[in-house]
C-alpha positions as CSV (number, residue, x, y, z in Angstrom):
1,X,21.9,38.1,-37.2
2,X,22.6,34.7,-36.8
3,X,25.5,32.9,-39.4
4,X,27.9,30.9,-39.2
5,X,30.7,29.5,-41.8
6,X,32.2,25.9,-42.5
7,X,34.9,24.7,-40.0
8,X,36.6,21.3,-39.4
9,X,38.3,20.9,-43.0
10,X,36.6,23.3,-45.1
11,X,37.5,26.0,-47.1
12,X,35.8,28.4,-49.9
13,X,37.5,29.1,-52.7
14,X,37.4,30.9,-56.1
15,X,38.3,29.9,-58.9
16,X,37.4,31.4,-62.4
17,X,33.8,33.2,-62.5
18,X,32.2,31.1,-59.9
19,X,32.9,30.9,-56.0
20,X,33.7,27.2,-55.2
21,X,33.9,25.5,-52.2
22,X,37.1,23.1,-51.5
23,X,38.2,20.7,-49.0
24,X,41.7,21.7,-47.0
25,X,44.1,19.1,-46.6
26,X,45.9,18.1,-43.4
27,X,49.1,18.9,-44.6
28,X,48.6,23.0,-44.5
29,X,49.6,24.1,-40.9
30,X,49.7,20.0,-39.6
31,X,45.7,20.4,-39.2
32,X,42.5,19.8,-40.5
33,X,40.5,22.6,-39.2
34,X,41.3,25.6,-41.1
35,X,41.9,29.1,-39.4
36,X,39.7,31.7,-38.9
37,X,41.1,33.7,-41.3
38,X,40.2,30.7,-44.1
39,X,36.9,31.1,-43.5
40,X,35.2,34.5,-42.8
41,X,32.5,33.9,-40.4
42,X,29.9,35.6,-38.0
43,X,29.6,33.8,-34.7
44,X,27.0,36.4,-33.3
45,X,24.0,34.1,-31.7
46,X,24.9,30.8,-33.1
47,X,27.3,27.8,-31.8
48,X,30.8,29.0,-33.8
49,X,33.3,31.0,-32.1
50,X,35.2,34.4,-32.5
51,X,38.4,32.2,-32.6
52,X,40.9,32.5,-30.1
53,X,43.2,35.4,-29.5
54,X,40.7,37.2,-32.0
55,X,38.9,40.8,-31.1
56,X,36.2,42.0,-32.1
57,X,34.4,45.2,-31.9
58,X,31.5,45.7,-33.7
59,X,28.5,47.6,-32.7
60,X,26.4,45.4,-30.7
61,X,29.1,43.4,-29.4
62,X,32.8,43.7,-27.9
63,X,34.1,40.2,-27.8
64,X,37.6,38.8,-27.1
65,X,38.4,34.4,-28.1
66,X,40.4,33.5,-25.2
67,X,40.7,30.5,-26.3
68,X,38.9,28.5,-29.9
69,X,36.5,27.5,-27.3
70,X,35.8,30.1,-24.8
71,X,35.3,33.8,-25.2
72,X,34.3,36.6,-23.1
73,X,32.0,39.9,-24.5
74,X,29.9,42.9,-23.1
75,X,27.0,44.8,-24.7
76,X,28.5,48.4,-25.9
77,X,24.8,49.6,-26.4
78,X,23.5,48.9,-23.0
79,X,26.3,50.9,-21.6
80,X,26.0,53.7,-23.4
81,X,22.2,54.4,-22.6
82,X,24.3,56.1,-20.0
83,X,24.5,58.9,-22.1
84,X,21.2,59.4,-22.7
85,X,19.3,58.6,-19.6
86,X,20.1,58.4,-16.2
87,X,20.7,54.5,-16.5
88,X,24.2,53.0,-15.9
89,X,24.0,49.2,-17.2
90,X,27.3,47.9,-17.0
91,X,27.1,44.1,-18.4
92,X,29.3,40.8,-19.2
93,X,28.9,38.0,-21.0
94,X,30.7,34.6,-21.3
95,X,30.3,31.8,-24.2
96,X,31.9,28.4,-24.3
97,X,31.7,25.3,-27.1
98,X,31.7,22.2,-25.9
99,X,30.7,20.6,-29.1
100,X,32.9,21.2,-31.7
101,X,32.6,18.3,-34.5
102,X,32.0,19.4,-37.9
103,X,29.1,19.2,-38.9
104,X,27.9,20.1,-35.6
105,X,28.5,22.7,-33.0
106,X,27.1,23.3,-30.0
107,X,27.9,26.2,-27.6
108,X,26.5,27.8,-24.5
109,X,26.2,31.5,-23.1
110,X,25.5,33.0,-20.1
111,X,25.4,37.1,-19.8
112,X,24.4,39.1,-16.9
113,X,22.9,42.6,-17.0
114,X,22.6,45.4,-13.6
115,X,20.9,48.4,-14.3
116,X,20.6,51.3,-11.6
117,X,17.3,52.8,-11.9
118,X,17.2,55.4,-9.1
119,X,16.0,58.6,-9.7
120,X,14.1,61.3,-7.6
121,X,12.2,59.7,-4.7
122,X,12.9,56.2,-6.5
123,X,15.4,53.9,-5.8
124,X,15.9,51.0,-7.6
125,X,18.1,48.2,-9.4
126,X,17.4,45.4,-12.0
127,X,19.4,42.0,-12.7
128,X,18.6,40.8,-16.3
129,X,20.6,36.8,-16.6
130,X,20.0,35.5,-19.8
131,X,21.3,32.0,-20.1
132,X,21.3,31.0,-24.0
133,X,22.3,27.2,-25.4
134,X,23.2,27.5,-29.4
135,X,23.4,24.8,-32.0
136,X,24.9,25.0,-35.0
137,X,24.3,22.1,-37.8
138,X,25.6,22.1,-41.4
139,X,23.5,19.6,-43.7
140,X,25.0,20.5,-46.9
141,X,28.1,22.6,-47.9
142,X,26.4,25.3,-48.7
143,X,23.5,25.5,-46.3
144,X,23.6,25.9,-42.6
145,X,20.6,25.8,-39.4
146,X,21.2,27.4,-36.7
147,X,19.0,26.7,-33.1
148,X,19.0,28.6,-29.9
149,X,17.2,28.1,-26.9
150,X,17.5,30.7,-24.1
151,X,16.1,31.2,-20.5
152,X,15.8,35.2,-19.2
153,X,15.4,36.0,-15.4
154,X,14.7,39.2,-14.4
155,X,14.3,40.8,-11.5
156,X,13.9,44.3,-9.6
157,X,14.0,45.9,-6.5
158,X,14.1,49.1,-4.6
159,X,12.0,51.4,-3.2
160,X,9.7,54.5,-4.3
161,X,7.3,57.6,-3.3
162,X,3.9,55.9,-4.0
163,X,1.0,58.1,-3.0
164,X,3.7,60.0,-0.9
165,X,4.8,56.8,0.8
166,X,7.8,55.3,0.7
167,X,7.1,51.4,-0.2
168,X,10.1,49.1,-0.9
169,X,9.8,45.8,-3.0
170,X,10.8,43.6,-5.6
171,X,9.6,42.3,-9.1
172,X,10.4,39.1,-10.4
173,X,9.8,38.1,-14.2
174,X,10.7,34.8,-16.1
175,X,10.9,34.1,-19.7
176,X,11.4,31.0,-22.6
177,X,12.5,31.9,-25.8
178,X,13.9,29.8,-29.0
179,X,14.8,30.7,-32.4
180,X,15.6,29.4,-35.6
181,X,17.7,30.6,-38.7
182,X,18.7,28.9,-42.1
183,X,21.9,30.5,-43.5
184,X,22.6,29.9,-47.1
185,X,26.3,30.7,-48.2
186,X,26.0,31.9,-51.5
187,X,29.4,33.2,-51.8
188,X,32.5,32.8,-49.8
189,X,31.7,36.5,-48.3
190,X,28.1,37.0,-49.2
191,X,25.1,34.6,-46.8
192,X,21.9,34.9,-47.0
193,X,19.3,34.2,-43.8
194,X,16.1,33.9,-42.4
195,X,15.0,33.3,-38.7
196,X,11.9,33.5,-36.7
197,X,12.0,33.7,-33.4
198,X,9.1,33.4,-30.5
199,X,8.9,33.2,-26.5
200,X,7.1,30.3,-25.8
201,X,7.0,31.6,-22.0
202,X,6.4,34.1,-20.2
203,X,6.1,34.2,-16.1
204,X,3.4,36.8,-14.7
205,X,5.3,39.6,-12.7
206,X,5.1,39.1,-9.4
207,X,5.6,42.4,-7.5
208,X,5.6,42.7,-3.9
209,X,6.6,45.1,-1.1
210,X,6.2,46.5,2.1
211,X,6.8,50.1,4.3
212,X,6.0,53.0,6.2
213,X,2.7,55.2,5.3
214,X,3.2,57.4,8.2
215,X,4.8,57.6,11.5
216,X,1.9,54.8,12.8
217,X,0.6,52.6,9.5
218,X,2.5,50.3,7.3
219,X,1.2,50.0,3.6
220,X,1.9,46.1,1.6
221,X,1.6,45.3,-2.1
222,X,1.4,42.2,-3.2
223,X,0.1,41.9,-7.0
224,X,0.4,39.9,-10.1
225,X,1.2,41.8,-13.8
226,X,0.8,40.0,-17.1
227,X,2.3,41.0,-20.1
228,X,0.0,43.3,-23.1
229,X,1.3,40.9,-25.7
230,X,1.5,37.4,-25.0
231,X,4.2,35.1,-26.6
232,X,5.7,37.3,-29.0
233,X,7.4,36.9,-31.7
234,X,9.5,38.1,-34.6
235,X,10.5,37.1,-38.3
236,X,13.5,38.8,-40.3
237,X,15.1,38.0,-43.4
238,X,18.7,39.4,-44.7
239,X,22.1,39.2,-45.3
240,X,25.5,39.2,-44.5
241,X,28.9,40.5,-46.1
242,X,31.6,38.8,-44.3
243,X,35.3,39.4,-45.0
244,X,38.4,38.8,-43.2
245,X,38.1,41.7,-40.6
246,X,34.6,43.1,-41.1
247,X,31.5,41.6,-40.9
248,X,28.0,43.8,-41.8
249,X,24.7,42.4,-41.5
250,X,21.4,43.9,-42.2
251,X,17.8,42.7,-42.4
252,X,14.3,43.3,-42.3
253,X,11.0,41.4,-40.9
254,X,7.6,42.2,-38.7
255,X,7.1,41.1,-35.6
256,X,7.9,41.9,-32.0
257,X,11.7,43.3,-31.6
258,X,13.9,41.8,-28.9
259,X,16.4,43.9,-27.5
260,X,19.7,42.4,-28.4
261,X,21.8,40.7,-25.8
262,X,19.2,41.3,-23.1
263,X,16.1,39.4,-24.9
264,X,13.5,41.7,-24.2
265,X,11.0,42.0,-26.3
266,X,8.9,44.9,-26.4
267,X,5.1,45.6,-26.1
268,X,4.2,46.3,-29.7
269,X,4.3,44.7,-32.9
270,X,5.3,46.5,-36.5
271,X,8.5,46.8,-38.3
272,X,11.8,44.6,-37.4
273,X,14.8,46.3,-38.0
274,X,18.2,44.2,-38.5
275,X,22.1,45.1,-38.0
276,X,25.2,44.4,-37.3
277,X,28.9,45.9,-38.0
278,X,31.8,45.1,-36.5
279,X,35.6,44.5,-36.9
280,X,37.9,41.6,-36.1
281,X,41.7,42.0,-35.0
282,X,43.9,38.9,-35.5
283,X,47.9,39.2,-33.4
């Protein structure tokens, strides 16, 4: 779920019956730019940041703000497929704003993802590196867009029992995706949102791959794969309940789902499901 909250000298604020929002003064703290704890926020897939020396654990990301601009995060999800499967997917992610100018942000995110995939008379590995830019623009004080753009490469390679041959090769897959949300802060803890998103391209799978048949013949594969469903796409609607240390976001659409974090959508179309929960720690 993709929200984001006022930053740069905005504040919300209640006052009577209704939820108002306020402008913050320089003189508080000697700054402009009110904390994070001013302003309860989500920074999951847009430009805004966790905030520095901030943790949070939630349930599809860990993520720790190094600094206001640079924080570093890992998938707890694709880890613990571990302890279902025989798939150990250990994974990192880093995210850095170099636009930070309300009322526009703009942040980028690069994650990396190995899996081990070797089982029986297979032996294989796979490198997902999805490379993410985010923009974040508030037109209005109460209404936010949110952009993203992101880039997946994919690749995977090993070797396996095929026909009771041992044939060793790689696969190689590429992938465009972009999305777009529109948050609307209705009160200082409650947004609602709604965001499509769509890959705009997708790569054929190349596959390819050579090895022994026997003691005297050596077998080659060279082949191109296309995907079942092509350019697919998603659209959710939902909300968010965001407070000072926990953050709950839920939401529905139809479409194509894309695994979180690693941007993989899979090969059917039907019902969306939308969440996230997780907690923030402030020293």
């Amino acid at each position: 779920m993709l929200l984001a909250a006022a930053s740069g000298g905005r504040a919300f604020a209640a006052g009577g019956d209704a939820e108002t929002i306020s402008e913050t003064g320089g003189a508080q703290a000697g700054s402009t730019r009110p904390s994070a704890e001013a302003v309860p926020r989500l920074d999951e897939r847009t430009a805004l940041m966790v905030g520095a020396r901030r943790l949070k654990l939630g349930v599809l990301f860990f993520e720790y703000g190094v600094t206001e601009h640079v924080s570093l995060g890992t998938m707890p999800p694709a880890w613990a497929l571990r302890a279902f499967a025989s798939i150990f997917v250990p994974n990192v992610n880093v995210k850095f704003q170099f636009v930070d100018r309300d009322p526009v942000w703009v942040s980028a995110m690069v994650a990396g993802y190995y899996a081990n995939i070797s089982e029986g008379n297979t032996s294989g590995h796979v490198l997902f590196a999805p490379v993410s830019l985010f923009a974040s623009v508030q037109p209005t004080r109460r209404f936010y867009l949110h952009g993203e753009g992101t880039y997946v490469f994919a690749r995977a390679f090993g070797d396996g029992d095929v026909t009771r041959a041992q044939i060793g090769g790689t696969l190689v897959a590429r992938a465009l995706q972009t999305q777009l949300m529109a948050e609307l802060r209705v009160l200082r803890w409650l947004s609602l949102t709604a965001r499509g998103r769509v890959q705009v391209y997708t790569s054929p799978i190349r596959a390819s791959g050579s090895g022994p048949l026997d003691p005297f013949t050596t077998g080659s594969i060279d082949a191109e794969l296309s995907p079942r469903i092509d350019r697919p796409w998603e659209i959710v609607g939902g909300f968010a309940l965001l407070f000072e240390h926990f953050h709950l976001s839920l939401g529905a659409g139809y479409g194509t789902y894309f695994v979180p974090g690693m941007d993989l959508p899979l090969q059917r179309r039907g019902f969306v499901p939308d969440g996230s929960l997780s907690v923030l720690f402030t020293p």
